[in-house]
C-alpha positions as CSV (number, residue, x, y, z in Angstrom):
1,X,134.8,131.3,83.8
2,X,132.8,133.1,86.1
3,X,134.4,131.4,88.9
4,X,138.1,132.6,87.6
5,X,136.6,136.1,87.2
6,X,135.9,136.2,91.1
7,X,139.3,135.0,91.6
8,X,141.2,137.3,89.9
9,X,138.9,140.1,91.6
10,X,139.1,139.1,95.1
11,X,143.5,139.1,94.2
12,X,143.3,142.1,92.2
13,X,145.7,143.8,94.5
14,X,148.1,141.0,94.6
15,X,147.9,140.5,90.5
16,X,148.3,144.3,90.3
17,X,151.4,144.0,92.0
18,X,153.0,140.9,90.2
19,X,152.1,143.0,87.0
20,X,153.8,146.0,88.4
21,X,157.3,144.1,89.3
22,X,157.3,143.1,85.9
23,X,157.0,146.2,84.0
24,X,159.8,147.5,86.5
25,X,161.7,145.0,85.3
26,X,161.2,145.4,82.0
27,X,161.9,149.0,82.4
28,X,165.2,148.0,84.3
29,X,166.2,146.3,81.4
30,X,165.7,148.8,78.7
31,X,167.7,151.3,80.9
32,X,170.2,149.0,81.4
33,X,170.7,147.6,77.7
34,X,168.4,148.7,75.1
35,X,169.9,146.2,72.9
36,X,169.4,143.1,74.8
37,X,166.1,144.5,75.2
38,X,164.4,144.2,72.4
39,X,164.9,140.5,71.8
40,X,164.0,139.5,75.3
41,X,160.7,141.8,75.6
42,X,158.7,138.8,74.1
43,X,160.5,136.4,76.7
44,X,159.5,138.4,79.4
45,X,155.9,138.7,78.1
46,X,155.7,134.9,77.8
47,X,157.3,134.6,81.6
48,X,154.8,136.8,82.5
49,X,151.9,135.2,81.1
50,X,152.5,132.0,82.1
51,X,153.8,132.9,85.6
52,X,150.2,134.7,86.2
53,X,148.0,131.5,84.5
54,X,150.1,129.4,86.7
55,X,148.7,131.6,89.8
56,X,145.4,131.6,88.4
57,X,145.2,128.1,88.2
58,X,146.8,127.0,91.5
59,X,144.2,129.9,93.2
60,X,141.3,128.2,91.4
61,X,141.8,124.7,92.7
62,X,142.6,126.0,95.7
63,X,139.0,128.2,96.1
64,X,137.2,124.7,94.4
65,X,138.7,122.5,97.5
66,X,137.7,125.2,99.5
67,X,134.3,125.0,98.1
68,X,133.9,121.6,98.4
69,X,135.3,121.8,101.7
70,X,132.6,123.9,102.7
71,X,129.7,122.0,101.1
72,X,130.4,119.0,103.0
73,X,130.3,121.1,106.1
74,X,127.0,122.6,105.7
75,X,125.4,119.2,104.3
76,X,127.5,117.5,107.7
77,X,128.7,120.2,110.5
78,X,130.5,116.9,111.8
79,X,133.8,117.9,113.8
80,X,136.1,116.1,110.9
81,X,134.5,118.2,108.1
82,X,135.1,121.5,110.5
83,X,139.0,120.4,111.0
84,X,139.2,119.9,107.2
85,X,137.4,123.1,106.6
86,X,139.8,124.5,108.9
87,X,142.4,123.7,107.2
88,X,141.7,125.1,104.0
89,X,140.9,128.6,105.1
90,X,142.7,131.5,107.1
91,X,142.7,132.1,110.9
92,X,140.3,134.9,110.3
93,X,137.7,132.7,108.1
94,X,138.1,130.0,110.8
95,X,136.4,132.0,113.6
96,X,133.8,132.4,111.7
97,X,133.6,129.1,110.4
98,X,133.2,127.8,114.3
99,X,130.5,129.8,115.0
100,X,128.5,128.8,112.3
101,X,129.4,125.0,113.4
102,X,128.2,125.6,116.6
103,X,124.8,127.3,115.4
104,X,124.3,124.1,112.8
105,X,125.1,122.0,115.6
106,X,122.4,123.1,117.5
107,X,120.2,123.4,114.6
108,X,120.9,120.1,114.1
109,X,120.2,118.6,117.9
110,X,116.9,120.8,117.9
111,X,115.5,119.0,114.3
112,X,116.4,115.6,115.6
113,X,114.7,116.5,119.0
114,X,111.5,117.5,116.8
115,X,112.1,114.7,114.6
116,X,111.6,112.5,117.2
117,X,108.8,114.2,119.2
118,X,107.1,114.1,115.5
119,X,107.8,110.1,115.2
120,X,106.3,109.7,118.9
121,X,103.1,111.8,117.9
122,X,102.5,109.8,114.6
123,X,102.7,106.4,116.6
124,X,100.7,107.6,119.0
125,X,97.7,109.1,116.6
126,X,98.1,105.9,114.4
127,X,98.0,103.9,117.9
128,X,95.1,105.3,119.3
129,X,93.1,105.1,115.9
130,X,93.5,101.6,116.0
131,X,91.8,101.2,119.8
132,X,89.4,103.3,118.8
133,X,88.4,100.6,116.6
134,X,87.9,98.2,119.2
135,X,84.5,100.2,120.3
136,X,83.3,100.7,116.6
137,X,83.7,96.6,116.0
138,X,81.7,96.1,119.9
139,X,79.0,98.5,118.2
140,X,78.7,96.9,115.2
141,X,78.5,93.4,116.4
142,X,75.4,94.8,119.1
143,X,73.7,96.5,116.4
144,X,74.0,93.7,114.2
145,X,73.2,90.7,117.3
146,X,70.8,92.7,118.7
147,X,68.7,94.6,116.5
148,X,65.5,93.0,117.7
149,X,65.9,94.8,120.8
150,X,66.5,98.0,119.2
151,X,63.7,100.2,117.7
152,X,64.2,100.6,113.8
153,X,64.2,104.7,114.3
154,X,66.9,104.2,117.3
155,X,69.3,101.2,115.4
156,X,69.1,103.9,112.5
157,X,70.4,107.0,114.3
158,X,73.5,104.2,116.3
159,X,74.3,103.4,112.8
160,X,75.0,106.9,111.4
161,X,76.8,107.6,114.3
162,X,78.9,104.4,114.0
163,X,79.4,105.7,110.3
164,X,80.4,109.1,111.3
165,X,83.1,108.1,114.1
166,X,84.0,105.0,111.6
167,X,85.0,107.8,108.8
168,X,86.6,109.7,111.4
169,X,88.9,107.2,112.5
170,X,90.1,106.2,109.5
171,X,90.9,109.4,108.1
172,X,92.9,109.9,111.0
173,X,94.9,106.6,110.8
174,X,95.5,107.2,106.6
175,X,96.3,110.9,107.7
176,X,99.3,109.7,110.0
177,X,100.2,107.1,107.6
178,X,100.5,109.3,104.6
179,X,102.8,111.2,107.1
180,X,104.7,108.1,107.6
181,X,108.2,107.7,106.2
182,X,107.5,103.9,105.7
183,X,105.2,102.9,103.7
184,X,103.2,99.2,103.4
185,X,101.4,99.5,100.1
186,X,100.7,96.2,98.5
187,X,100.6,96.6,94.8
188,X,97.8,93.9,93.3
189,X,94.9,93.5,90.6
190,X,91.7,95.0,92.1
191,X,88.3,94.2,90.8
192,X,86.8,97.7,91.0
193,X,83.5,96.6,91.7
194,X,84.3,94.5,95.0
195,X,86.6,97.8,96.0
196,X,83.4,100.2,95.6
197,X,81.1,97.2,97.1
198,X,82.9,97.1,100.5
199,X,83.0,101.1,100.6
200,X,79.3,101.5,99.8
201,X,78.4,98.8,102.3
202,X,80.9,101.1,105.1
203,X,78.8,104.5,103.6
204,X,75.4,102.5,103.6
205,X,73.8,103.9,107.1
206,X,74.9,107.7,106.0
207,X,73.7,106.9,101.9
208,X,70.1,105.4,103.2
209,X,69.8,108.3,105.7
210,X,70.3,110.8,103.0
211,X,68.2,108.3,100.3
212,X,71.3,107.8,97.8
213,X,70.3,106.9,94.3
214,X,73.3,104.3,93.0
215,X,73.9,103.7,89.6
216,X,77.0,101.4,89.9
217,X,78.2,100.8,85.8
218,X,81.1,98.9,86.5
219,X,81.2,94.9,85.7
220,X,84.4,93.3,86.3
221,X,87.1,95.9,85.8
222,X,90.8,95.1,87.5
223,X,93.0,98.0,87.8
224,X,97.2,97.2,89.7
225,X,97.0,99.2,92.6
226,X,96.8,99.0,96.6
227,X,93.3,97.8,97.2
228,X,92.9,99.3,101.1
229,X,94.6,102.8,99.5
230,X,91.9,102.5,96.6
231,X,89.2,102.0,99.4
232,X,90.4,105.2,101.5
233,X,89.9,107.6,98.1
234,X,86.4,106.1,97.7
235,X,85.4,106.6,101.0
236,X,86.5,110.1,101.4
237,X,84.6,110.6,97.7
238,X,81.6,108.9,98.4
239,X,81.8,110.6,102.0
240,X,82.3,113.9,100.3
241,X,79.1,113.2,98.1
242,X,77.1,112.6,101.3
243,X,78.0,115.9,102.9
244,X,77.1,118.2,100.1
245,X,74.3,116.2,98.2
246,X,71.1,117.9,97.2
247,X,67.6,116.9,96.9
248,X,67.0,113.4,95.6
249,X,70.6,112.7,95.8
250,X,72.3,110.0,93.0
251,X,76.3,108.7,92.7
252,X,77.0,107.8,89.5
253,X,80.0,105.2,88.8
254,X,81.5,104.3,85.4
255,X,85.0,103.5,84.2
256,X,86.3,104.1,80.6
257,X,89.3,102.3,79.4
258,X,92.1,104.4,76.8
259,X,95.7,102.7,75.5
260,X,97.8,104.2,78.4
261,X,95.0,104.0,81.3
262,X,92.0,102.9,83.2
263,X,89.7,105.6,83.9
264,X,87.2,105.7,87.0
265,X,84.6,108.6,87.1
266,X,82.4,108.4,90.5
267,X,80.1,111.6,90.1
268,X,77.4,113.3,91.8
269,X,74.3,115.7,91.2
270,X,75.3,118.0,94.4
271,X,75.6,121.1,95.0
272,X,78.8,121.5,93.4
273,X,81.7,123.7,93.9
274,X,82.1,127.3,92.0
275,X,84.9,127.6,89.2
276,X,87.0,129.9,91.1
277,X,87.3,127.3,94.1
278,X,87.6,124.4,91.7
279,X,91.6,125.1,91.7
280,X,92.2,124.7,95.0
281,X,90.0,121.7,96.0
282,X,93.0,119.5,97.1
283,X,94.5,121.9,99.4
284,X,94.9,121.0,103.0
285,X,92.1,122.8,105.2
286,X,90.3,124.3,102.1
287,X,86.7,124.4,102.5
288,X,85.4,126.9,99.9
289,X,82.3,129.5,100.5
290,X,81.1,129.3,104.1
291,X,77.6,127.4,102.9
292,X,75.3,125.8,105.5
293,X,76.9,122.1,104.1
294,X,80.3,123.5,104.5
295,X,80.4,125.2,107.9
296,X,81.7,122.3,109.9
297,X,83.7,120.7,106.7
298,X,87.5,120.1,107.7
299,X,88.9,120.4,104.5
300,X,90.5,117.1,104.7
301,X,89.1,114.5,102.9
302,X,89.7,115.6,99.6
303,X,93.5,116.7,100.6
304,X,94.2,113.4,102.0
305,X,92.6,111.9,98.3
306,X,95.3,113.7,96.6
307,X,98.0,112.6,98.7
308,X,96.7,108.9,98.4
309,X,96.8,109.1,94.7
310,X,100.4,110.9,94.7
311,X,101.8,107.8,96.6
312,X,99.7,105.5,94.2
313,X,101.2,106.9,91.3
314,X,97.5,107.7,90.4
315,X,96.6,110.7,88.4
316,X,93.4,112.7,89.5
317,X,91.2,115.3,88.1
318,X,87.7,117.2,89.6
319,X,85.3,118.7,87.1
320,X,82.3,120.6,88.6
321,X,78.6,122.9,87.9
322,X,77.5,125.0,91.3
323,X,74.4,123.7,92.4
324,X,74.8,121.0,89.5
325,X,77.0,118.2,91.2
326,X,80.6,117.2,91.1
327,X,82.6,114.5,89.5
328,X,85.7,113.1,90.6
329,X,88.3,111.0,87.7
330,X,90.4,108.7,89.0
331,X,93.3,107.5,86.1
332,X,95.2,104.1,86.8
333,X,98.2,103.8,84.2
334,X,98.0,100.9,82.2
335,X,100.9,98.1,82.7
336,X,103.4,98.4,79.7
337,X,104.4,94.4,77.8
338,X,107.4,94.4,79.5
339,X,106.1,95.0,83.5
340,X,106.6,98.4,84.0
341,X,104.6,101.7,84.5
């Protein structure tokens, strides 16, 4: 309706003129026979009225092709959609109509140019993350072969630091992968306390320098998921823990089981976060107030959490006390009878 509305007013003048011709016709008539008039007055009406629906219609597919025309240009500036464009449209329109296919061509040439620059960049992060590897395993297998010939106070300091660059490393490979427009998730059962078992052994230099309490709860839970994703959100957790853990620091793991889902709560007694930043924890870059513990945070770790769990089809949810620790919920859906989610 609204479409026929536009119609008629971009032809009013046209209309306006078709409706004039026939009332001088009309009044042609009368003059001529005033008899004959007066039956063929509803003719005429009729003639009329089906004369301008006719032109209503035939205008209204015509502006729909149009339409169309022009969608498929702007979703695909390619030269057969311009000449079919072209086609449908006055000479007028058409000048037009090439200048915007020359702007969207360039447009176009310009994203695929970044696109590709982009791709490059992403191979070449995820590339170098992996070499960098290479060191961190020499490092670990001399700290490990040759810790007789390293002082305790020395191996000690070499393992945080292995620890830190370890963390570092991976967050960048999982950062460019989550960027990735391919994805190689493996969807399997995971015993939850294996998954936390290999993360805390990865965290266990930067937990013992920091004197971590653990209370692990869990006894042979399986949740369906991607075990290394899984172990990338518990790292950057536990990690997170680390950073802004208080005196006598303790991480508290547990999992509670509902109808529809698996729930795993890693918490700590931290400092916390305040209520007002509590919204915005999974925001790329946030850091929060400027505390001594968060001066050199990146603001990454929990981001890149989120983004795990969104390609997991995981549900999160952060609950938090300043200065009385923070407590992460992790919720795996529970497999329905049939297979699916």
């Amino acid at each position: 309706m609204k479409q026929l509305w536009r119609i008629t007013e971009r032809y009013y003048p046209w209309l306006l003129l078709l409706l004039g011709v026939d009332c001088f016709c009309a009044i042609i008539l009368w003059i001529s026979d005033i008899q004959a008039f007066q039956p063929l007055i509803g003719l005429v009406v009729l003639t009329s009225l089906l004369l301008f629906s006719a032109i209503l219609f035939v205008l209204n597919k015509r502006e729909t092709t149009r339409r169309e025309l022009f969608r498929d240009f702007l979703s695909d500036p390619t030269i057969c959609n311009e000449e079919r464009l072209l086609s449908a449209i006055s000479r007028e329109e058409g000048e037009s109509i090439r200048l915007l296919a020359s702007v969207l061509q360039e447009h176009k040439t310009e994203s695929n140019s970044m696109a590709d620059a982009l791709q490059d960049y992403e191979e070449y992060v995820e590339g170098w993350a992996h070499e960098a590897k290479t060191p961190l395993s020499l490092l670990t297998m001399l700290l490990d072969n040759r810790n007789d010939e390293i002082s305790p106070s020395l191996q000690a300091k070499l393992d945080y630091v292995r620890s830190q660059l370890q963390e570092d490393v991976t967050q960048m490979l999982y950062y460019a992968r989550l960027k990735s427009s391919t994805k190689d998730y493996r969807f399997e059962d995971v015993n939850l306390n294996d998954c936390l078992g290999e993360v805390l052994e990865d965290y266990a230099p930067l937990l013992e320098e920091k004197q971590f309490a653990i209370l692990n709860k869990l006894q042979s839970e399986t949740v369906y998921t991607d075990r290394r994703g899984l172990q990338f959100m518990l790292g950057q957790i536990v990690s997170n823990a680390i950073k802004y853990s208080s005196d006598s620091p303790m991480l508290t793991i547990s999992v509670i089981h509902s109808e529809t889902a698996d729930i795993l709560s890693v918490e700590d007694n931290g400092i916390g976060v305040k209520k007002y930043n509590l919204p915005y924890i999974f925001q790329k870059g946030f850091t929060g107030d400027s505390t001594d513990s968060r001066k050199k945070a990146t603001g990454m770790g929990l981001y890149l959490v989120k983004k795990m769990a969104d390609d997991l089809n995981l549900h999160l949810e952060a609950a938090s006390q300043w200065g009385k620790g923070f407590k992460i919920v992790i919720f795996f859906p529970k497999l329905r009878s049939n297979g699916g989610k």
